[in-house]
C-alpha positions as CSV (number, residue, x, y, z in Angstrom):
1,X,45.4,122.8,63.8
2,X,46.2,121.1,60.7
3,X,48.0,124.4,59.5
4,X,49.7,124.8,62.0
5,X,51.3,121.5,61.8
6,X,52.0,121.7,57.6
7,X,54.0,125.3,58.8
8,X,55.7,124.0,61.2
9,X,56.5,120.7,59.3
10,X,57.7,123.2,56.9
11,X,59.8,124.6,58.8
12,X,61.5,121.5,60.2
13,X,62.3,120.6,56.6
14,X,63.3,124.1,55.5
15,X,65.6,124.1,58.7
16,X,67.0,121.3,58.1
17,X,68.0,120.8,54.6
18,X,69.8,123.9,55.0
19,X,67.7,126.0,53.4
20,X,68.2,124.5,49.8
21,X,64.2,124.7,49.2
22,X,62.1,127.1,49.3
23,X,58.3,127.2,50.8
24,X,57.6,126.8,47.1
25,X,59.2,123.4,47.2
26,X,57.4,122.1,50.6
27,X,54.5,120.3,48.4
28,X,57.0,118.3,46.4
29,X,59.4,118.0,49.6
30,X,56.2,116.2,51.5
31,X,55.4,113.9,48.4
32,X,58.7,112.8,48.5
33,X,58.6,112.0,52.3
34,X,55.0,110.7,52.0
35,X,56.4,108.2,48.9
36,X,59.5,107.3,51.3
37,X,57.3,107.0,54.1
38,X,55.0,104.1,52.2
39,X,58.4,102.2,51.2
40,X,59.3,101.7,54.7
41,X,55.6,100.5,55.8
42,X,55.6,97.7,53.1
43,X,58.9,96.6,54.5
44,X,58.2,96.6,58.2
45,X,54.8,95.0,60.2
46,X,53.9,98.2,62.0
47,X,53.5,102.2,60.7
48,X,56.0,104.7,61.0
49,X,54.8,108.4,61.6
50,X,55.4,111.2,59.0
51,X,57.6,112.8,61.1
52,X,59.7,109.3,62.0
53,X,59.3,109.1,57.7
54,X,60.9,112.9,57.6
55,X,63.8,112.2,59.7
56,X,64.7,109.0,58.2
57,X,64.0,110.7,55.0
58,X,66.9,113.3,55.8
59,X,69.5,110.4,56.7
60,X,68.6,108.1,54.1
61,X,67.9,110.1,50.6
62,X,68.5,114.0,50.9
63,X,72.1,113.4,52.7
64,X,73.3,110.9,49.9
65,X,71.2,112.7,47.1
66,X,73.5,116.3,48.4
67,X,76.5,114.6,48.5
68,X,76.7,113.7,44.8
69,X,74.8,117.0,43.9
70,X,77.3,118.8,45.7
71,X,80.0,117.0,43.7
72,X,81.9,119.5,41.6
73,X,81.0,117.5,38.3
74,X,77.6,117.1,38.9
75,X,77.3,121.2,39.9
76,X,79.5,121.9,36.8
77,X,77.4,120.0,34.1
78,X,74.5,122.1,35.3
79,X,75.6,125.5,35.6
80,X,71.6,127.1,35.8
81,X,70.5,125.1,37.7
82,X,69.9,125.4,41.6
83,X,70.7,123.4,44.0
84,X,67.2,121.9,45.0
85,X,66.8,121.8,41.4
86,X,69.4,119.2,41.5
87,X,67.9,117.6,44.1
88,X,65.3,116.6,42.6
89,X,66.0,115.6,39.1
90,X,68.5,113.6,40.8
91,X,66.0,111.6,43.4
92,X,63.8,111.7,40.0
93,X,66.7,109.7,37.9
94,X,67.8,107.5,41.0
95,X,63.9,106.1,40.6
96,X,64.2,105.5,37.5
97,X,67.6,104.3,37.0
98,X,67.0,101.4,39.8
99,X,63.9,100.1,38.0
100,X,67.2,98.8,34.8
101,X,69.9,98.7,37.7
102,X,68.7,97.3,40.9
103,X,72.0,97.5,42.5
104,X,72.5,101.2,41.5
105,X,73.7,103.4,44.6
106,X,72.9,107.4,43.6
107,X,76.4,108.0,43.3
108,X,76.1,106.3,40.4
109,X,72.9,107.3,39.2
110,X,74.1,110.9,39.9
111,X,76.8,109.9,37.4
112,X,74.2,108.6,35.1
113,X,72.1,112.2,34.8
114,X,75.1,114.2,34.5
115,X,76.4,112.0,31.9
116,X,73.7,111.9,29.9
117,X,71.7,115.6,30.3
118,X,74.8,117.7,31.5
119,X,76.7,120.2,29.5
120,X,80.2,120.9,29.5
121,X,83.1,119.6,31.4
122,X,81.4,118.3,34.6
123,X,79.3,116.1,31.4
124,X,82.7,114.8,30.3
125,X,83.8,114.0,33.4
126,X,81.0,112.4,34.7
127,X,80.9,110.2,31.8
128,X,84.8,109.0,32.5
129,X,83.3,108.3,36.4
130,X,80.8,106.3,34.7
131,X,81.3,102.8,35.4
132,X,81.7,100.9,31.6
133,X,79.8,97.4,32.8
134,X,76.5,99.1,33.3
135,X,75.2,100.9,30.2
């Protein structure tokens, strides 16, 4: 029964992401929800299910984290990399970033990673979208 609920939970996220993951990246993919799904708890006085975690998951970090990947600077300062790659090196960096920059939205942490690992153009740009006030 378990398995049959991990495939189909994979599929609900596989679905609808758009298919930017793979079933290679379901593990990581869960993690992330599981970690998301921890945040809300300690903020609210009763549980939320995985699969209330997963939805708000969708609306709250993969939407915003796909919208700045998606961006053509962000895309362009990492040519090799795919998509879900992205993804996740971005959510990674927004983590991280917050901890210096509380107020930090991914956009700008989005900036932040392409501005500092990109390559190219979309690195150059990025780093003219950077804002100057936060280093």
């Amino acid at each position: 029964m378990k398995n049959d609920t991990g495939k189909t939970r994979m599929q609900f996220l596989l679905a609808n992401t758009g298919f930017v993951f793979t079933e290679t990246d379901y593990q990581a993919l869960s993690n992330h929800i599981e970690v998301h799904k921890y945040l809300i708890n300690q903020r609210i006085p009763w549980t939320v299910t995985w699969d209330d975690a997963a939805f708000s998951w969708l609306e709250n970090v993969f939407r915003p984290i796909m919208q700045v990947v998606d961006r053509w600077e962000v895309l362009a300062a990492f040519p090799h990399q795919s998509r879900a790659q992205l993804y996740f090196a971005i959510a990674n960096h927004w983590y991280y970033y917050q901890q210096k920059h509380p107020e930090a939205d991914v956009s700008l942490a989005a900036m932040d990673y392409a501005a500092t690992y990109g390559k190219g153009l979309g690195r150059w740009v990025s780093k003219l979208h950077k804002p100057r006030n936060i280093a």
